[in-house]
Structures are given as C-alpha cells and as structure tokens.
C-alpha positions in Angstrom: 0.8 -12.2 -19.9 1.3 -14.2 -16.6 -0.9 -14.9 -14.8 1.0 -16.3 -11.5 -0.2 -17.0 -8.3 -0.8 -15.3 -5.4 3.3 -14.0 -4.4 2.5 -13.8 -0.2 5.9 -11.9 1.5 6.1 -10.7 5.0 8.2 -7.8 6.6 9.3 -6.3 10.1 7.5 -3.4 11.4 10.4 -1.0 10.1 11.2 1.7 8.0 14.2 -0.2 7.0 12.7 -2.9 4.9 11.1 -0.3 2.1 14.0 -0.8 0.0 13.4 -4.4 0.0 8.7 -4.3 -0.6 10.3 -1.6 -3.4 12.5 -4.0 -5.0 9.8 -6.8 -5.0 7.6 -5.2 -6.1 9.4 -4.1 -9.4 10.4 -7.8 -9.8 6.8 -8.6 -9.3 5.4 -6.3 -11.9 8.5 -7.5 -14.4 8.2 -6.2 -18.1 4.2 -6.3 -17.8 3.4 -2.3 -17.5 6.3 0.7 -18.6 8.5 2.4 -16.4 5.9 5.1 -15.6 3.1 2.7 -14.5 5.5 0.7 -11.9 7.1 4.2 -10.5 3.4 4.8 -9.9 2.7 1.8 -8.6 5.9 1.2 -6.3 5.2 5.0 -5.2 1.9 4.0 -4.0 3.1 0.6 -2.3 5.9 2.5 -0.7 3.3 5.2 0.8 1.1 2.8 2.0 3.6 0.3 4.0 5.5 3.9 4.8 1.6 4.7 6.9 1.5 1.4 8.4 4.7 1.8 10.0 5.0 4.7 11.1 1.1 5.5 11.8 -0.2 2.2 12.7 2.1 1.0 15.4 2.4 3.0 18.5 5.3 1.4 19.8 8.2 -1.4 18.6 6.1 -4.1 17.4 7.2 -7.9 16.7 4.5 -9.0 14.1 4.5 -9.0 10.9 3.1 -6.9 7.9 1.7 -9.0 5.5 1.8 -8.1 1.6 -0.2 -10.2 -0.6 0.5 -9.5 -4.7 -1.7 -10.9 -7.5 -1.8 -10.9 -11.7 -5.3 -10.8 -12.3 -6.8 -10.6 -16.6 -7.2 -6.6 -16.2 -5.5 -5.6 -13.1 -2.7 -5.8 -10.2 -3.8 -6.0 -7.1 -1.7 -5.7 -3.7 -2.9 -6.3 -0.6 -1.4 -5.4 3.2 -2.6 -6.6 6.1 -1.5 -6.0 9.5 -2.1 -5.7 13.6 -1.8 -1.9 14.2 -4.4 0.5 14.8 -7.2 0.4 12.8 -8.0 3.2 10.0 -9.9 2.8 6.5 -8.4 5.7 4.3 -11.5 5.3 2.3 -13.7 7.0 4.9 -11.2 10.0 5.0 -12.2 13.2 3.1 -9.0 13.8 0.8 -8.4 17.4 0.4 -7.2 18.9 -2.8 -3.5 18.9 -3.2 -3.5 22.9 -2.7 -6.0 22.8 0.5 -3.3 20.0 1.7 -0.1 22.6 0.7 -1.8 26.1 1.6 -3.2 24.4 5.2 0.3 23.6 5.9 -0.4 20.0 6.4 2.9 17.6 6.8 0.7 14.2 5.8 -1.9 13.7 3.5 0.1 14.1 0.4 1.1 10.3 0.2 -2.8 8.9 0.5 -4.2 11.8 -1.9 -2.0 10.4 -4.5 -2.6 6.6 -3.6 -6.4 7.8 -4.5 -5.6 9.0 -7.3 -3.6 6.8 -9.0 -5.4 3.4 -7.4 -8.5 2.0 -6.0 -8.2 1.7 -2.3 -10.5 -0.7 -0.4 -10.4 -1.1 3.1 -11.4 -3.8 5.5 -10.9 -4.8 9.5 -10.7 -8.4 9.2 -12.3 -10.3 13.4 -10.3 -13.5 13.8 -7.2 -12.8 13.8 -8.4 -8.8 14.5 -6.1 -7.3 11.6 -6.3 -4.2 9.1 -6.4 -5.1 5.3 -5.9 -2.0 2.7 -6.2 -2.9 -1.4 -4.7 -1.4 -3.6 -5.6 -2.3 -7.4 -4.7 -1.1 -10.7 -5.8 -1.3 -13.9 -3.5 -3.0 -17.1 
C-alpha cells in the first residue's frame, strides 16, 4: 500500500469547485479501496465541503478552504479547515433518517450519513481562529 504524504489542496469558497475536491479525491484514494468504499467516501467529502460553503460563510468570502488528505497503516483520513462560522457536528443530536424524512426537514440528511459511514472529529483551532472537521475511515 502507499503510504504518501500528507496531499495539502486548497479551494475558493464555491459551490463550483466540488467537481474538482470530487475528482481529487478519487485520484487520491487510487486503486487502494473498491468502487463502493470511495463513492462512500467522495459522498461524504462532497457533503462536508457542500456544509462549509454554503452553511459556514454568510457572505462572498475570499479565503480559502483548506483540505488536508493522509494514507495512514489502517485508515484515510481527510481533514477541512476553514474561516467560517464555527459548528462541531459532533455535538449535534443526529436524528434517525425517518424522524429527519417524517419532520419534513430539508438538511440533516448529508451529516447523518457522514456519521454513519465515518468518524467525525471536530476542533476550533485560536491562532489563526479557524474550524477543522475530520473525517477518517477505516481500510
């Protein structure tokens, strides 16, 4: 397996560039995992930069989001950090995928899933004041 470093990219605050983090990150994960494991994955990558975008900034923003891959012995893990609004998706209760469908709901679909399917770690990084989400799955 390889074991590369750590692949650091950065993107615009826009909707338009989830084409491109999609298309990395199926070049990143390469042959190592089937086609069902990197759908999973890119679905989850896509959901989470999708939430920064459109949830964390609450105007036309100039910086950058930050997405930080890594090949580690038993996992994948993918970081994003960024200078919106602060919010750790770990401290929100995830309701079940019917409560989310019978309430009506138009979010909470996309980071029920993420859950699901990875481990999610949050942290609000001081100096420069900036969100970081995890994501990691397992090989």
């Amino acid at each position: 397996m390889d074991f590369s470093p750590e692949k650091i990219l950065y993107y615009s605050v826009d909707l338009d560039e989830l084409s491109k983090i999609r298309g990395v990150v199926r070049e990143f994960l390469g042959e190592d995992c089937s086609d069902i494991v990197k759908g999973r994955i890119v679905f989850c990558l896509d959901e989470a930069m999708t939430n920064v975008i459109e949830h964390g900034f609450t105007e036309p923003d100039s910086s950058k989001i930050e997405l930080r891959m890594k090949k580690n012995k038993g996992s994948w893990k993918f970081s994003i950090l960024d200078q919106g609004v602060p919010f750790d998706p770990t401290k929100e209760k995830s309701e079940t995928w019917k409560e989310l469908y019978d309430s009506g709901a138009d979010g909470g679909f996309g980071l029920r899933s993420i859950k699901k399917i990875m481990v999610v770690r949050y942290q609000r990084l001081k100096n420069p004041p900036r969100n970081k989400l995890t994501l990691i799955h397992t090989r």
